[in-house]
VEXTOR-98536 format. One record per residue (C-alpha): residue number from 1; residue in one letter; x, y, z. Coordinates in Angstrom, 1 decimal. Example, Ala and Ser with C-alpha at 12.3 -4.5 7.8 and 13.67 -1.06 7.14 Angstrom:
1;A;12.3;-4.5;7.8
2;S;13.7;-1.1;7.1
***
This chain:
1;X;23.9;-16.9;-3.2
2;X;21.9;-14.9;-5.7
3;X;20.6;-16.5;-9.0
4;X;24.2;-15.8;-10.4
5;X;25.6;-18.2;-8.3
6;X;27.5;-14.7;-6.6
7;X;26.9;-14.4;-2.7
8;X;24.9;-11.8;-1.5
9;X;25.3;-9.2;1.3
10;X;21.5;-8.6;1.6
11;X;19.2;-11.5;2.2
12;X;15.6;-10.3;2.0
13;X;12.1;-12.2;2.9
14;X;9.4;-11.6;0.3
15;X;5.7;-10.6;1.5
16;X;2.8;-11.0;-0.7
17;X;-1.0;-10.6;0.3
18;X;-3.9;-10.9;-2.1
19;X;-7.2;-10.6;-1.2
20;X;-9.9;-12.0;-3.6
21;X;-9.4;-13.6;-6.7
22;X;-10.9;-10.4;-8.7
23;X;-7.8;-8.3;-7.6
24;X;-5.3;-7.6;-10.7
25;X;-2.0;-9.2;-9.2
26;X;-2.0;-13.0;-7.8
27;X;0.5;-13.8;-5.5
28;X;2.5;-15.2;-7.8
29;X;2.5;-12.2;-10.1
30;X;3.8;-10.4;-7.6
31;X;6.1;-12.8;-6.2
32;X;8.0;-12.9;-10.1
33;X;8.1;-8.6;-10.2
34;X;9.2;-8.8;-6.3
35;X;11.8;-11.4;-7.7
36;X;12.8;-9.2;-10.8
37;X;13.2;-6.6;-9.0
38;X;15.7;-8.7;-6.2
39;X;17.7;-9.7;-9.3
40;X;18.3;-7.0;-10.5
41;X;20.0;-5.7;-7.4
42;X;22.0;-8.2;-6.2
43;X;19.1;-9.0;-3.4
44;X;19.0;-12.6;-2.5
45;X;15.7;-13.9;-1.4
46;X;15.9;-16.4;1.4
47;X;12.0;-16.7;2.7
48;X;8.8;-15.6;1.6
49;X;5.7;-15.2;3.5
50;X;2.0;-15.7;1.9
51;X;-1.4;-14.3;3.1
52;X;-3.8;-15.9;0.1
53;X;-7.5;-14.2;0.2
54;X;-7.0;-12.1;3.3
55;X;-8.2;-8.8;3.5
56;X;-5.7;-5.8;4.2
57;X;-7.7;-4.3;6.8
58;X;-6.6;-6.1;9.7
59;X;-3.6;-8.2;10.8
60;X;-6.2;-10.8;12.1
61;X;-6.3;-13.6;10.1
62;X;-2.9;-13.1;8.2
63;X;-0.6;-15.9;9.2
64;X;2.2;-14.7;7.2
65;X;2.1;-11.1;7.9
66;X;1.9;-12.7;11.9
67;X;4.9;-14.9;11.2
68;X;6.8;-12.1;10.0
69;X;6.8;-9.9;12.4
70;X;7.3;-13.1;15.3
71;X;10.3;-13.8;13.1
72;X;11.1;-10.3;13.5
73;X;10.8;-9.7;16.6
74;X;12.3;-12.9;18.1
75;X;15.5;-12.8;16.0
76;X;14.9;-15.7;14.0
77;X;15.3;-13.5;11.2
78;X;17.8;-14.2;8.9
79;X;17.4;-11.3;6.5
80;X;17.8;-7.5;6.8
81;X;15.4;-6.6;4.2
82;X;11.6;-7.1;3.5
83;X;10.3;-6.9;0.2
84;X;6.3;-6.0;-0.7
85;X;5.1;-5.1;-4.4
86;X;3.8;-1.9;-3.0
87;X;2.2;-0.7;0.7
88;X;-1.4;-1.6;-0.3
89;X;-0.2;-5.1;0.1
90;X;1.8;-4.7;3.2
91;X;-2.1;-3.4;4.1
92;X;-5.4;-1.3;4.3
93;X;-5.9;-0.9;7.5
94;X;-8.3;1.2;9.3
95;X;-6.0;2.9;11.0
96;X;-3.0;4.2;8.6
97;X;-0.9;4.3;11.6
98;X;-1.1;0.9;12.0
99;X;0.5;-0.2;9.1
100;X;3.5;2.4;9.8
101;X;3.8;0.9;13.1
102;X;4.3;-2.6;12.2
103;X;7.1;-1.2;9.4
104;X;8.5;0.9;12.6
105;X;8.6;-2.8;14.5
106;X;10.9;-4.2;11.3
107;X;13.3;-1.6;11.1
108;X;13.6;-0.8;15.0
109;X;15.0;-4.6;14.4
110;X;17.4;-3.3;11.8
111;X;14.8;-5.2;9.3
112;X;14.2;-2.1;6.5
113;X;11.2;-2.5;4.1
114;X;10.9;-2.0;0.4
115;X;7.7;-1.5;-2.1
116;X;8.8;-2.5;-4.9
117;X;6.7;-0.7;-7.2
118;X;6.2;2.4;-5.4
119;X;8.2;5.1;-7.1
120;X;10.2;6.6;-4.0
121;X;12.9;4.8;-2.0
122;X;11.3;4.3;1.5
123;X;14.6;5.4;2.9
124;X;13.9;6.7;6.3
125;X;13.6;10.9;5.2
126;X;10.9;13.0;5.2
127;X;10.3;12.7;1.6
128;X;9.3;9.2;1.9
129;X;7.3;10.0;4.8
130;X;5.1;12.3;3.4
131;X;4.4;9.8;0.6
132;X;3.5;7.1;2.7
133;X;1.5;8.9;4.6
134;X;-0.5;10.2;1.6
135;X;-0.9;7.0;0.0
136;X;-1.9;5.3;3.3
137;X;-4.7;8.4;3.8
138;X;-6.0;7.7;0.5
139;X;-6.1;4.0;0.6
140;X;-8.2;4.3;3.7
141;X;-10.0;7.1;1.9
142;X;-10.6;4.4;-0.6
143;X;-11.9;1.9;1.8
144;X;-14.6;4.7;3.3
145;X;-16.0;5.8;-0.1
146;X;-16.3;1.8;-1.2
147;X;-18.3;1.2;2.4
148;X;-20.5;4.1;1.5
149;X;-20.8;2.9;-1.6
150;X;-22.2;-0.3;-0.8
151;X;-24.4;0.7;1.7
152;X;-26.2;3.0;-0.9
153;X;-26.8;0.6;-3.8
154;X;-29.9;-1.6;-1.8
155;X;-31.2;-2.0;-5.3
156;X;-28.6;-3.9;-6.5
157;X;-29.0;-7.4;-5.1
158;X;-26.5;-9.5;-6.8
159;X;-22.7;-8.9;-8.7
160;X;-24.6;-10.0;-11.8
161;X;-27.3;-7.3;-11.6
162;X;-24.6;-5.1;-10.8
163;X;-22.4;-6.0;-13.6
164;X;-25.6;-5.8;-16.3
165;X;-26.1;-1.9;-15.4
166;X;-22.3;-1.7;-15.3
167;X;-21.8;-2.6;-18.9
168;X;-24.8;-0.7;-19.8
169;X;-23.4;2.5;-19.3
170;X;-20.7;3.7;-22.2
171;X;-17.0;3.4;-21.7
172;X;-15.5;6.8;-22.2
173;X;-18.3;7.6;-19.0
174;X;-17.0;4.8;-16.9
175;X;-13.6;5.8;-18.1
176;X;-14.7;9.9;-16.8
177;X;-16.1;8.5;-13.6
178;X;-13.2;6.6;-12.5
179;X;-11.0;9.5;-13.4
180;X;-13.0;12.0;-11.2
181;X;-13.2;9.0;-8.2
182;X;-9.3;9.0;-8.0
183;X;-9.2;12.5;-8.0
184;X;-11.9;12.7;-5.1
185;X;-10.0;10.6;-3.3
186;X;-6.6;12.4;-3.7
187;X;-8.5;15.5;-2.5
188;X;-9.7;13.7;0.6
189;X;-6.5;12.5;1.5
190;X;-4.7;15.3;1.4
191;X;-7.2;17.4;3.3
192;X;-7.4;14.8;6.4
193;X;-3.7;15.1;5.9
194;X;-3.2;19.2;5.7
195;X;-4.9;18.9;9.1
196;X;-2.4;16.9;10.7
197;X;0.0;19.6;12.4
198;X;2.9;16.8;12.3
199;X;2.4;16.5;8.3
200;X;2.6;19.8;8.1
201;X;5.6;20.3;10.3
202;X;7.0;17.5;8.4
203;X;6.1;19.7;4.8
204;X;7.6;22.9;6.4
205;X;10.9;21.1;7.2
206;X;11.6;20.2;3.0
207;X;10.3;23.7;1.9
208;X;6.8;22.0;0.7
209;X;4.3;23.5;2.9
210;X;2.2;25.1;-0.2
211;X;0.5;23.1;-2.6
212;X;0.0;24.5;-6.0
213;X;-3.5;26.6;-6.2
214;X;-5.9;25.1;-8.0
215;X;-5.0;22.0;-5.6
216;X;-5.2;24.0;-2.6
217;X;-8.6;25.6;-3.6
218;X;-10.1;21.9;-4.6
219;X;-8.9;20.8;-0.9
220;X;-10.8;24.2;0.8
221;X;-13.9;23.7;-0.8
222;X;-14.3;19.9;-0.6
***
């Protein structure tokens, strides 16, 4: 039964995953939106799976995203849906394909999966293809330019020093900066995508297989 006290036709497991204790959303906080969101739709929640202060970058190390997919792929499941705040949680890995693969194993088990925050349904279609593949290319774009970003800053030996010239720099910069990193990493994700022939085929088939031009000109020069 849901929180209504009405029975449910979908019984769903909730996922969460967070990886240090800087990160915006605790497991909790995303367990109570995951939990809003369930209500809302007549979803009853029947098992939730943890990984506290794991990384996203591998499935090593994650007990609950590990015992998910067992339960999965055992049939000891007894859900038909999966619910995640959004698909940086279900993961970062290296390899984008490896996060759609392990989705692929839940639903090749009837299991689908849901980001609750994400604003698309992850229905199956192209549409929702295409966005998961972007926002999985520009999470692991992410993860690339923070690597490189470490490895250049051997002057900074501590957080603290770090934080210091942080806050000595004026807001509305920081503000700019951020503002241009997001859009350097949009531009890298799509271009790693446009060179994937299956994205593109995938484009062609819902009529989207232009971008507008001062997006397509920012991807040819970068």
């Amino acid at each position: 039964m849901d929180e209504n006290g009405e029975v449910s036709e979908i019984r769903a497991a909730l996922y969460v995953r967070k990886a240090t204790k800087h990160q915006q959303y605790s497991t909790d906080n995303q367990s109570d939106k995951i939990r809003d969101y369930a209500s809302k739709r007549g979803i009853e929640i029947v098992k939730t799976y943890t990984d506290e202060g794991k990384s996203g970058l591998s499935i090593f190390g994650r007990a609950g995203l590990q015992k998910l997919l067992s339960d999965v792929e055992s049939g000891r499941a007894d859900f038909n849906l999966i619910l995640v705040y959004d698909i940086s949680r279900w993961g970062r890995f290296q390899n984008a394909d490896e996060g759609a693969y392990y989705e692929y194993v839940c639903r090749r088990a009837g299991i689908q999966v849901t980001y609750c925050a994400e604003q698309f349904e992850n229905d199956g279609s192209s549409v929702s293809t295409i966005v998961k593949a972007m926002k999985r290319a520009m999470d692991d774009e992410y993860r690339r330019e923070l690597s490189v970003m470490i490895d250049k800053a051997p002057d900074m030996p501590s957080s603290s020093a770090y934080r210091t010239w942080l806050g000595s720099r004026p807001r509305a910069l920081l503000k700019a900066d951020h503002a241009q990193q997001q859009l350097l990493l949009v531009i890298q994700g799509l271009k790693r995508l446009f060179a994937d022939e299956n994205f593109v085929t995938l484009l062609r088939a819902e009529g989207l297989d232009t971008l507008p031009k001062y997006l397509a000109d920012r991807i040819e020069t970068a």
